[in-house]
C-alpha positions as CSV (number, residue, x, y, z in Angstrom):
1,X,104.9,107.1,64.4
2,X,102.4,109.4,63.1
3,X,102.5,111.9,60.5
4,X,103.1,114.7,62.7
5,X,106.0,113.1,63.7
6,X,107.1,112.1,60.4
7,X,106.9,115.7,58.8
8,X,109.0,116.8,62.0
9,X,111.9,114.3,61.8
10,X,112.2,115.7,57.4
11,X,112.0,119.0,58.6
12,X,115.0,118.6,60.7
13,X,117.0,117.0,58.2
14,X,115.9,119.8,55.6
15,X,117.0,122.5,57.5
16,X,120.0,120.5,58.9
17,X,121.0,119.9,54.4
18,X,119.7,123.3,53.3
19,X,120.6,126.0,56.2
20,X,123.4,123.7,58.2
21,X,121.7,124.3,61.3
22,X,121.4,121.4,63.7
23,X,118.6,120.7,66.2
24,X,116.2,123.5,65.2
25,X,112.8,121.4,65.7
26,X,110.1,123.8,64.0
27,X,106.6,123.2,65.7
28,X,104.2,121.3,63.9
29,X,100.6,121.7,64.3
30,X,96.8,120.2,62.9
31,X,95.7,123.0,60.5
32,X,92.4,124.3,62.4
33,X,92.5,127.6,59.3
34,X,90.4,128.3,56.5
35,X,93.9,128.1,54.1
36,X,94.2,124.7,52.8
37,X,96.3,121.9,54.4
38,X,96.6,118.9,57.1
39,X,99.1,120.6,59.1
40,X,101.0,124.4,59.7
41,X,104.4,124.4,60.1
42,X,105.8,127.7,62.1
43,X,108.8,129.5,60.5
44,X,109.7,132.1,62.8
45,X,112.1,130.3,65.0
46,X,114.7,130.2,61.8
47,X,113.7,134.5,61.0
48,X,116.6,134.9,63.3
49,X,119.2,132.8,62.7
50,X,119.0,133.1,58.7
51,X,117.9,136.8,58.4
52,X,115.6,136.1,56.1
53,X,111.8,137.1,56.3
54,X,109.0,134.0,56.9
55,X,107.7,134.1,53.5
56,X,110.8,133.1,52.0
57,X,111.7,130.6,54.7
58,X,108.0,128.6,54.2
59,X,108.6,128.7,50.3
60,X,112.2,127.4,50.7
61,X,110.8,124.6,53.1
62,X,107.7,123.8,51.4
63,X,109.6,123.3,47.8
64,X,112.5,121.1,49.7
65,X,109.7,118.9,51.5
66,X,108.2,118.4,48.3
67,X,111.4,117.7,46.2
68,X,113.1,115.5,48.6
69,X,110.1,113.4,50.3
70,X,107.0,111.8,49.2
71,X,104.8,113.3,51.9
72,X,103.3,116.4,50.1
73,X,100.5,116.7,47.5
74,X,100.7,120.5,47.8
75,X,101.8,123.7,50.1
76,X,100.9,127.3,50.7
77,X,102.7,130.0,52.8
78,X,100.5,132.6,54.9
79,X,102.2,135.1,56.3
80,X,104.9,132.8,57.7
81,X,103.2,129.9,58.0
82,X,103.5,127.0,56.1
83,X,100.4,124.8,55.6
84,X,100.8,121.7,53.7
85,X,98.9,119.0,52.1
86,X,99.9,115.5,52.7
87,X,99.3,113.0,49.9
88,X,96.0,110.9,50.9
89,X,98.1,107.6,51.0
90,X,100.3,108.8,54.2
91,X,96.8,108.8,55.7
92,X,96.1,105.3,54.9
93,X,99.8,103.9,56.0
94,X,99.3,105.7,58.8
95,X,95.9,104.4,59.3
96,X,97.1,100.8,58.4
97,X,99.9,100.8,60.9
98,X,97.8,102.0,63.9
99,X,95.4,98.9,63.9
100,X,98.1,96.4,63.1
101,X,100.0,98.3,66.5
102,X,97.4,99.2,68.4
103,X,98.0,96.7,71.0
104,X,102.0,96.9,71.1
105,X,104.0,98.2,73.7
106,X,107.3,99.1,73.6
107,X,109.2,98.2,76.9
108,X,111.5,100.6,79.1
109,X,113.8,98.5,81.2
110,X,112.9,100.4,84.3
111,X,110.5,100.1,87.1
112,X,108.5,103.0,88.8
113,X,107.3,102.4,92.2
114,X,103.7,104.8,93.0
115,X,102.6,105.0,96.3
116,X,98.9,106.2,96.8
117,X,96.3,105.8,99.5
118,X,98.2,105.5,102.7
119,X,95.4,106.0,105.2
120,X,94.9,106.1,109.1
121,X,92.8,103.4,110.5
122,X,91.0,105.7,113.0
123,X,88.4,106.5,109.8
124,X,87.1,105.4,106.7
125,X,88.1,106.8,103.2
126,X,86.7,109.7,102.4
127,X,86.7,112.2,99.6
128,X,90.3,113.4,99.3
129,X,91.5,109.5,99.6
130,X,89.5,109.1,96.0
131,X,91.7,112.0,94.4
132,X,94.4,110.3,95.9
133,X,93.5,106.9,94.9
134,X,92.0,107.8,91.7
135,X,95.7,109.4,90.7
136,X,97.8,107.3,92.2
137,X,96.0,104.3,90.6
138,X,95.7,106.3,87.3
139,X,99.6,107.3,86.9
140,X,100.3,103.9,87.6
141,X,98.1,102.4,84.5
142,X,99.7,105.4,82.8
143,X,103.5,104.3,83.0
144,X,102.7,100.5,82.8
145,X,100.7,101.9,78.9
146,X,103.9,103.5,78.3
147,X,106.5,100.7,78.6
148,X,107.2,100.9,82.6
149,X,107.4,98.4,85.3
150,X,105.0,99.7,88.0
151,X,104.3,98.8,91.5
152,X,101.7,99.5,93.1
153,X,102.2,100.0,96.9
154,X,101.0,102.0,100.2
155,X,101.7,102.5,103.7
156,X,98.8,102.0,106.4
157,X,99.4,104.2,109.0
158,X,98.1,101.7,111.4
159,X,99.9,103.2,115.3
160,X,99.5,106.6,116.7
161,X,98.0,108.6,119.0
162,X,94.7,109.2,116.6
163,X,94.3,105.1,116.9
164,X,94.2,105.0,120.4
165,X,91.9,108.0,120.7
166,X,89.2,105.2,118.8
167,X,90.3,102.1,120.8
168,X,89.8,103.9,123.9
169,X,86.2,105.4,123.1
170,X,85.4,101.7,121.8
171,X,86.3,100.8,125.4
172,X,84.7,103.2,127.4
173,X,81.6,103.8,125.5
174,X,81.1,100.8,123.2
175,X,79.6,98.3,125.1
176,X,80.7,95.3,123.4
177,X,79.1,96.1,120.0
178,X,80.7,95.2,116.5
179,X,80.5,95.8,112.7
180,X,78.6,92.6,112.8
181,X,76.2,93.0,115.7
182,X,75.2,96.6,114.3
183,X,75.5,95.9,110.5
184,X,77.8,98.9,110.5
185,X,81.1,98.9,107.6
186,X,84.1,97.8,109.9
187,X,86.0,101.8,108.5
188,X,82.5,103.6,110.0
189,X,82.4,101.6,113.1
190,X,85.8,102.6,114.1
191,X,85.4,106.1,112.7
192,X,82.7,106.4,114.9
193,X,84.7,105.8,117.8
194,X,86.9,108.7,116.2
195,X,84.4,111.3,116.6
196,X,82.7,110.2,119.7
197,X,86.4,110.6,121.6
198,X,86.7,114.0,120.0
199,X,83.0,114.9,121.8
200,X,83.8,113.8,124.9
201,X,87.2,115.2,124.9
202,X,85.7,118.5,124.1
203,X,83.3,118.1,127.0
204,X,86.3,117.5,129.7
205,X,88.0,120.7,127.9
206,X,84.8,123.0,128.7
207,X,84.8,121.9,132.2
208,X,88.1,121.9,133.0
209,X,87.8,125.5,131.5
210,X,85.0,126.5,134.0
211,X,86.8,125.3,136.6
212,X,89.4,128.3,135.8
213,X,92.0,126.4,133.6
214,X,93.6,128.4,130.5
215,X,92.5,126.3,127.3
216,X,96.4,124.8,126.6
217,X,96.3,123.4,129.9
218,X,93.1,121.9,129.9
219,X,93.8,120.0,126.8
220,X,96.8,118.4,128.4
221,X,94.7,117.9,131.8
222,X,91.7,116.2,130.2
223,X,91.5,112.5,131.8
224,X,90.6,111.2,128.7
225,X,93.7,112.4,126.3
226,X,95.5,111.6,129.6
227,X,94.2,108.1,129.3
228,X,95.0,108.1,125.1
229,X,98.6,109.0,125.6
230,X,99.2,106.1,128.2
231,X,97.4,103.6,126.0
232,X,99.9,104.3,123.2
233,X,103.0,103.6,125.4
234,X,101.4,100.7,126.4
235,X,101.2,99.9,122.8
236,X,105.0,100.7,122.3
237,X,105.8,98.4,125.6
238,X,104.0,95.6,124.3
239,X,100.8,95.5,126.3
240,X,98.9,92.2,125.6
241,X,95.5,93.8,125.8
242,X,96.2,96.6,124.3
243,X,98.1,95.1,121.0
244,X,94.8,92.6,120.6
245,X,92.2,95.3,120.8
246,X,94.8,97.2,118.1
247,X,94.4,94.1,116.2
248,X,91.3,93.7,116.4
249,X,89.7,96.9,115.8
250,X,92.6,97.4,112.6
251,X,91.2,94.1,111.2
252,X,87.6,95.5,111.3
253,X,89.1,98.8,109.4
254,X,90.9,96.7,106.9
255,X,87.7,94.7,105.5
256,X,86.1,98.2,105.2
257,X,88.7,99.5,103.2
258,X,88.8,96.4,101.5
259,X,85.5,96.7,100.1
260,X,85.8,100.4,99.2
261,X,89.0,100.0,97.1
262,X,86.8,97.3,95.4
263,X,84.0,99.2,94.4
264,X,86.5,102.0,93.4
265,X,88.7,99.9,91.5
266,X,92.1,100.3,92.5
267,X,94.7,97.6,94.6
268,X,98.1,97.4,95.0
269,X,101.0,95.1,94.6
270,X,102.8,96.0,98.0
271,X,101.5,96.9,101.3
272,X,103.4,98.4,104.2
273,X,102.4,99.1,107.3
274,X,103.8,102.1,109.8
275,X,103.8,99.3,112.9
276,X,106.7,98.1,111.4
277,X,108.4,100.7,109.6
278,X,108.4,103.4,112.5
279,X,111.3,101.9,114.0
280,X,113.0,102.4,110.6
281,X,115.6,105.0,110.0
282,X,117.1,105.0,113.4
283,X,120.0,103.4,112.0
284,X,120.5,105.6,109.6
285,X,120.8,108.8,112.0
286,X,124.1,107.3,113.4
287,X,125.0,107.6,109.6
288,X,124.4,110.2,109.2
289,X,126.4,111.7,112.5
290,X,129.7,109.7,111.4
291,X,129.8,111.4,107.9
292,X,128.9,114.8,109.3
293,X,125.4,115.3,107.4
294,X,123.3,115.1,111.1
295,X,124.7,117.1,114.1
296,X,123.5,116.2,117.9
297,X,122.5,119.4,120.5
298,X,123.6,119.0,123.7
299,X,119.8,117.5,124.5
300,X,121.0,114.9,122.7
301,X,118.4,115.6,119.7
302,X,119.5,114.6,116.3
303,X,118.9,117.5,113.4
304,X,119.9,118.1,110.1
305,X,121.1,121.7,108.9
306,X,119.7,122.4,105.1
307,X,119.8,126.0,105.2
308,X,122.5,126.3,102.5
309,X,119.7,124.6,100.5
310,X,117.1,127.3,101.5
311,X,115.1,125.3,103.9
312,X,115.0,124.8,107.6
313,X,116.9,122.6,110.5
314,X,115.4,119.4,110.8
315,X,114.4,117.6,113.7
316,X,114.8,113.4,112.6
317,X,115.2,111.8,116.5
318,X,113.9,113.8,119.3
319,X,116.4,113.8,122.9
320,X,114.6,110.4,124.6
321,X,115.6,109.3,121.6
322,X,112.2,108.5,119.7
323,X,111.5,109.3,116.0
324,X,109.6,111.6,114.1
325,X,108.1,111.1,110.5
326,X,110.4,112.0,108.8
327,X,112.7,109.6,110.4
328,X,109.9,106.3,109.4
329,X,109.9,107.8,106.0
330,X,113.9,108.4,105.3
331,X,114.3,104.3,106.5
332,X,111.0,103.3,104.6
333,X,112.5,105.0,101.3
334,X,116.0,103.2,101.8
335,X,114.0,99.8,102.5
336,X,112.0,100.3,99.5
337,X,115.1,101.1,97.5
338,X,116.8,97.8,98.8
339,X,113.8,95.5,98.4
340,X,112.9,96.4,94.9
341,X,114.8,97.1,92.0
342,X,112.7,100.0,90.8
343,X,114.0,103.4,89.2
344,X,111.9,105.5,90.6
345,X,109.8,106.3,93.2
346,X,106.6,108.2,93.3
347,X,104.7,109.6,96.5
348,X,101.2,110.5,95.7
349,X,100.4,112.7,98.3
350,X,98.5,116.1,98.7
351,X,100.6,119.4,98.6
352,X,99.9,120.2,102.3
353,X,103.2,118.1,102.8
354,X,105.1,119.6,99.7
355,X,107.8,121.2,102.4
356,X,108.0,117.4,103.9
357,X,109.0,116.0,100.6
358,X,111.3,118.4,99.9
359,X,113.4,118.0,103.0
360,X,113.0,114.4,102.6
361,X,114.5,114.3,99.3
362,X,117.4,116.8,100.3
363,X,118.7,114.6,103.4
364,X,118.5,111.4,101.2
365,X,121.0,112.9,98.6
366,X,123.2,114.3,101.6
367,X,123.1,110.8,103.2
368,X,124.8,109.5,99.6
369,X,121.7,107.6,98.2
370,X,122.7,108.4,94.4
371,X,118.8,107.7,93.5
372,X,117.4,110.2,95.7
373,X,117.1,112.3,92.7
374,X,114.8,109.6,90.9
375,X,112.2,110.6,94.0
376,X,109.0,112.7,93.0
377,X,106.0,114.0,95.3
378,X,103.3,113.7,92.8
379,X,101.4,116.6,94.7
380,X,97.5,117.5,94.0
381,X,95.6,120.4,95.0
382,X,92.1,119.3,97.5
383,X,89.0,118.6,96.8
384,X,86.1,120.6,97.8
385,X,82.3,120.4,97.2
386,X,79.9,122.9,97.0
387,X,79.4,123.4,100.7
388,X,82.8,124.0,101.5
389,X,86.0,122.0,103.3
390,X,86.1,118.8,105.0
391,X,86.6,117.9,109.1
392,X,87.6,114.8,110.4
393,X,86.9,114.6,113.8
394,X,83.8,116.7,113.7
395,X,82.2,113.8,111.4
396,X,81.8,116.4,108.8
397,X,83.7,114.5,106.5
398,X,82.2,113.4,102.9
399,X,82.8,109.8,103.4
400,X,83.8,107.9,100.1
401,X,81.5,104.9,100.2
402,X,78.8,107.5,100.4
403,X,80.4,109.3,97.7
404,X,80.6,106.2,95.5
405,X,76.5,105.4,96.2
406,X,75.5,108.8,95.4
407,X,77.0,109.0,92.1
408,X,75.3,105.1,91.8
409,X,71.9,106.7,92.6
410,X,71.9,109.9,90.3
411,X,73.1,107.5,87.0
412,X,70.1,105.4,87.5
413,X,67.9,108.4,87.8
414,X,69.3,109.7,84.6
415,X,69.4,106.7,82.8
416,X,65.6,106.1,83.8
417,X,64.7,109.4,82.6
418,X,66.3,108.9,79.1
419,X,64.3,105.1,79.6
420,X,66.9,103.5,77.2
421,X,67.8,100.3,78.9
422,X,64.3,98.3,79.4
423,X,65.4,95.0,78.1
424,X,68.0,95.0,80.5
425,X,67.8,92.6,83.5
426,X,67.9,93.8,86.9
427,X,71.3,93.0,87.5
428,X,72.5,94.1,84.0
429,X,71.1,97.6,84.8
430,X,72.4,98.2,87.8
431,X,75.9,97.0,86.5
432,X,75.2,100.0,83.9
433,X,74.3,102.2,86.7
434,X,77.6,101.6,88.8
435,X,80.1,101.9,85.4
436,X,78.6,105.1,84.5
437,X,78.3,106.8,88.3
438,X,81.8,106.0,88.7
439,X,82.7,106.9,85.3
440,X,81.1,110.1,85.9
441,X,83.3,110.4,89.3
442,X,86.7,109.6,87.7
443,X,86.6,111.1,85.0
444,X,85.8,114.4,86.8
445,X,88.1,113.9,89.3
446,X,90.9,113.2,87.3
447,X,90.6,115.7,84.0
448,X,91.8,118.5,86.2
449,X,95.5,119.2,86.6
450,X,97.0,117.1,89.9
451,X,98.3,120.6,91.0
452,X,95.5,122.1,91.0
453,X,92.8,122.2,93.9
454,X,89.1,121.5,92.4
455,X,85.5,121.9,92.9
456,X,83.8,118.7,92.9
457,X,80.0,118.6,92.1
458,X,78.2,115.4,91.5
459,X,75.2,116.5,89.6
460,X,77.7,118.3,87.0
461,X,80.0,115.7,86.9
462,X,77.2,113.1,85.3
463,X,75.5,115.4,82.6
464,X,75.4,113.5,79.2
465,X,76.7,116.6,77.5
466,X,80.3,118.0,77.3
467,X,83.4,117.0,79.0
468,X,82.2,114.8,81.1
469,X,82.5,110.3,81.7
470,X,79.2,109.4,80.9
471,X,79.4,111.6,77.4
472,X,82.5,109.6,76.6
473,X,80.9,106.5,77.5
474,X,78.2,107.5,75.0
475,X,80.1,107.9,72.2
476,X,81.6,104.2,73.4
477,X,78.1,102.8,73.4
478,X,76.6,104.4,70.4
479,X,79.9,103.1,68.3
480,X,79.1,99.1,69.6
481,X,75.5,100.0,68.2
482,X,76.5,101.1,64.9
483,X,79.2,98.1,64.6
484,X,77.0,95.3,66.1
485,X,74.1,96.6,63.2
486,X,76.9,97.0,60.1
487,X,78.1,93.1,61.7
488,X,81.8,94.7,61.5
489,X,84.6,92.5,60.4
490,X,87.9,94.6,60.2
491,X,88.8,94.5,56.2
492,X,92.0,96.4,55.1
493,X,91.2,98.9,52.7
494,X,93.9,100.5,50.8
495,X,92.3,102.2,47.6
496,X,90.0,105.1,49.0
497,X,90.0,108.8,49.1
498,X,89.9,110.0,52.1
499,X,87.8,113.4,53.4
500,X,88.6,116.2,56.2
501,X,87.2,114.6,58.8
502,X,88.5,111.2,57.8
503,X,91.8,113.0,57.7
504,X,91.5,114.6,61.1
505,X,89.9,111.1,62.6
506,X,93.3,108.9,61.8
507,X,95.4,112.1,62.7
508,X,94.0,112.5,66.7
509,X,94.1,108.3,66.6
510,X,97.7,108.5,65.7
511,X,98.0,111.2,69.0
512,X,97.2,108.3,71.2
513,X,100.6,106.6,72.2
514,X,102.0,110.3,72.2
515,X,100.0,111.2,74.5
516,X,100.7,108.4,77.0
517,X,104.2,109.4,76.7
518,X,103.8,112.6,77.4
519,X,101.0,111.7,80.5
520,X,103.9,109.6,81.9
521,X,106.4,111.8,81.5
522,X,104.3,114.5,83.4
523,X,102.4,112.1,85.3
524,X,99.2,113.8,84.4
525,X,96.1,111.5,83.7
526,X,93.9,114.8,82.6
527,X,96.3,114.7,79.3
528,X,94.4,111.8,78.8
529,X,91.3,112.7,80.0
530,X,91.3,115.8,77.7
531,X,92.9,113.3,74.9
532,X,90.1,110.9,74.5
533,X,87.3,114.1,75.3
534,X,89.0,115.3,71.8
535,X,89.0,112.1,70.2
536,X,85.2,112.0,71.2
537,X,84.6,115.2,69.7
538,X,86.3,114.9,66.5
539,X,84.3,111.2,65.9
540,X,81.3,113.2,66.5
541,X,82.0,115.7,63.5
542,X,83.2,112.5,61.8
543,X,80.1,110.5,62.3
544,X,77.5,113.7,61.9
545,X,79.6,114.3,58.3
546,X,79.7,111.1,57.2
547,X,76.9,108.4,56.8
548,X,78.5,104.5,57.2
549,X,75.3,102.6,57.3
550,X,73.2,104.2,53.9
551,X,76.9,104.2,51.9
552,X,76.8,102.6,48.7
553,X,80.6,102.6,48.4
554,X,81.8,98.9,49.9
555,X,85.4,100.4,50.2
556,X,84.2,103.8,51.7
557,X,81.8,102.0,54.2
558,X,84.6,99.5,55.0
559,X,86.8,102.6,55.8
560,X,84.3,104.7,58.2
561,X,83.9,101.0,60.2
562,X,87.7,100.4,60.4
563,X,87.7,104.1,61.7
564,X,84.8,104.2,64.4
565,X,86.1,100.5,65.7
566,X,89.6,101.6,66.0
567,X,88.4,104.8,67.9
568,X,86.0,102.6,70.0
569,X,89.3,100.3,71.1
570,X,91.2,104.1,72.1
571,X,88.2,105.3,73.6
572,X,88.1,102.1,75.8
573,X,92.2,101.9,76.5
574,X,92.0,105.4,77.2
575,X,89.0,105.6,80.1
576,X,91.1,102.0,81.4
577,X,94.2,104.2,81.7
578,X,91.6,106.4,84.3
579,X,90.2,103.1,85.8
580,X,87.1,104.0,84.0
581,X,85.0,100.9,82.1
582,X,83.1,100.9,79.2
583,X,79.3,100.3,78.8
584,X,77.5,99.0,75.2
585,X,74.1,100.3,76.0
586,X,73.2,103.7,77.7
């Protein structure tokens, strides 16, 4: 527990045996005034209740904290505030029990279940997949640091119209060629396919449309999505050609998104795939009929009524008796549910679908599934670069190996520029290279609010300055220096004075675990992005205040080590909890 924490929990039971008022948490915050003291303590919440002014409510709880605890070495009250002192040996406890700690977790006894990815295999990855990846991955490190159970999982959305629309072009147009006779990535070979179906789709459309047919009929008309739709029944009945050339050209996609989740950094511990969970749910519809929750029209369509909940009528099986997503995902949730024991279940997808999830959710709980409440989109905003939005089938999508190589490239410009790793081998450097790109591109991606849509620029996101990865990894780097120089050994040192920033160095280390909670709690990775940017920060005012190398003093020396190595081990679990890894030279 940190001290924060501790002067909270004293507070509580000081105004619980002075005022007899229970619960009343007063906030506590890190001094950042010129008035002296480690920490401000707000009155005003008690003005009210005690009708007394904030003055005399500071001096009342600034004389009972130091009368009836050990904590205070002195307090002053500014105009309601309270800023108190804490004796320097809290510091050092506190201090003491964080590297004996550090590596401690305390268990939950629950599991959380995060799915992330979930991808089509018409295309390869591209730059919204590596928000979703990168937070999905992220909350998942997040909850396992905080004492969860997670599991990993996804669903490949591996049948479909869009599939067939590659497979046919593949047939008509590709002549026989492979990933491994063109050198192409197995994801951009089939994507490829993708686009070139939309072209000549588009080409049937215009002269279907100078032949005099309106524009919605010409889409239906075109031979070619004519030919699509007739391959995907053939799929559904079994085909024998068809379901190898699906097999086939899926297995291509899956060794290309087996190499970008590699070079990313993520995996998973499940993987489902919608070929075999489409037919899910079906049985649950007559379940839903017997106890009343679903009603059938006359078609013999299946729907569910949640206007009383402020939403709409939802189709779930259509009246030839086929299902609809939301069907797969209402069976794929229950299957989940039954498989696993988990607690809870996370969907990391973008907030396009936020009305999906929301009906999802609300017929689960009508169909009786008492954990339908322990269900959570985890919903992001996009992403968009510089130049604007993203478009599939025009091939105008910013693809994420691409992505990933790009941020490779401008880290070994930098780092060449700044010419700091010469005795580096070849392969060492370009190890460096990779860690800090990708650095560069999680961090960025993930110290923005989930909610909120974002900007991505590449060049911004790898300057050495500021909030950024590779200014983190820095700091990282220039700590192994100074401790590889000083030959560190961690000493305990229990008779020393510590200073302001010393003080403010073991107070944001002591944030650490609080954090976590609080990231999992929100599932929020920028809390700890912004977390260890702070932490970064306030070593820097340490380190620039404080010389370590030059100090005479063995036990102040000893001290400043013990600090910058137990940052160094936070700044390192921290950028792990974003899927970010360290570097000892930059």
């Amino acid at each position: 527990m940190n001290i924060k924490n501790i002067i909270e929990e004293k507070l509580l039971e000081i105004i619980l045996n002075v005022y007899q008022l229970k619960g009343i948490m007063l906030e506590v915050q890190e001094n950042k005034t010129e008035f002296e003291g480690d920490f401000t303590i707000v009155t005003f919440p008690l003005v009210k209740q005690l009708k007394k002014n904030p003055e005399t409510i500071g001096t009342e709880l600034g004389q009972a904290l130091t009368e009836q605890t050990e904590l205070l070495e002195s307090f002053n009250v500014v105009k309601g505030f309270l800023n108190v002192k804490v004796k320097n040996q809290f510091f050092i406890d506190n201090f003491s029990a964080l590297a004996e700690n550090f590596d401690t977790v305390e268990k939950k006894d629950s599991t959380v279940m995060v799915e992330y990815s979930s991808p089509n295999t018409n295309k390869p990855l591209h730059l919204g997949h590596i928000r979703n990846n990168l937070l999905g991955f992220s909350v998942s490190q997040i909850l396992e640091e905080a004492g969860y159970e997670a599991i990993k999982t996804q669903i490949i959305n591996d049948r479909g119209i869009h599939i067939c629309k590659s497979m046919l072009a593949w047939e008509k147009f590709g002549n026989g060629e492979t990933p491994d006779s063109t050198g192409i990535k197995g994801d951009k070979f089939v994507g490829n396919y993708y686009v070139r179906f939309d072209q000549e789709y588009k080409l049937q459309i215009a002269e279907l449309l100078a032949q005099g047919m309106s524009e919605d009929q010409a889409k239906k008309e075109a031979p070619l999505m004519k030919e699509a739709q007739q391959m995907l029944l053939d799929w559904e009945n079994g085909n024998e050609h068809v379901r190898n050339l699906w097999n086939e050209m899926n297995s291509w996609v899956y060794k290309g998104f087996a190499d970008t989740y590699k070079r990313l950094g993520v995996d998973f511990d499940q993987v489902q795939y919608e070929s075999n969970t489409y037919i899910l749910g079906k049985d649950l519809i007559q379940e839903g009929l017997d106890k009343g929750v679903l009603y059938q029209k006359e078609d013999g369509s299946v729907w569910c009524d949640l206007t009383d909940e402020g939403l709409d009528q939802k189709l779930l099986l259509r009246s030839d008796g086929t299902s609809v997503y939301m069907t797969q995902d209402l069976g794929t949730a229950v299957e989940r549910f039954k498989q696993n024991d988990i607690q809870k279940l996370i969907y990391t997808v973008g907030n396009e679908q936020d009305y999906h999830f929301q009906v999802l959710f609300k017929i689960l709980g009508k169909l009786g599934y008492s954990w339908a409440d322990q269900l959570y989109h985890l919903s992001y905003g996009m992403v968009e670069l510089p130049n604007g939005k993203m478009k599939s089938r025009e091939g105008t999508v910013v693809d994420a190996d691409d992505l990933m190589q790009e941020m490779h490239n401008i880290a070994k410009t930098a780092a060449e520029e700044l010419g700091k790793l010469e005795n580096l081998t070849a392969e060492e450097k370009a190890e460096n290279y990779e860690n800090v790109g990708m650095g560069a591109l999680k961090y960025f991606m993930l110290k923005v609010d989930p909610k909120k849509k974002m900007l991505f620029n590449p060049e911004e996101s790898i300057d050495f300055n500021g909030n950024t990865g590779p200014f983190i990894q820095y700091t990282y780097a220039r700590i192994q220096s100074l401790l590889a120089k000083a030959d560190f050994e961690y000493k305990e040192v229990r008779n020393v004075s510590l200073n302001e920033y010393e003080k403010a160095l073991v107070m944001q280390l002591a944030n650490y675990k609080v954090v976590v909670q609080k990231a999992a709690e929100v599932l929020s990775p920028a809390l700890i992005a912004n977390y260890v940017y702070d932490l970064v920060k306030t070593y820097n005012s340490f380190y620039q205040s404080n010389p370590i190398m030059i100090q005479e003093d063995g036990n102040i020396k000893q001290i400043r080590l013990n600090l910058s190595d137990l940052t160094a081990k936070t700044i390192r679990k921290s950028l792990r909890l974003l899927g970010i890894e360290t570097v000892n030279r930059m």
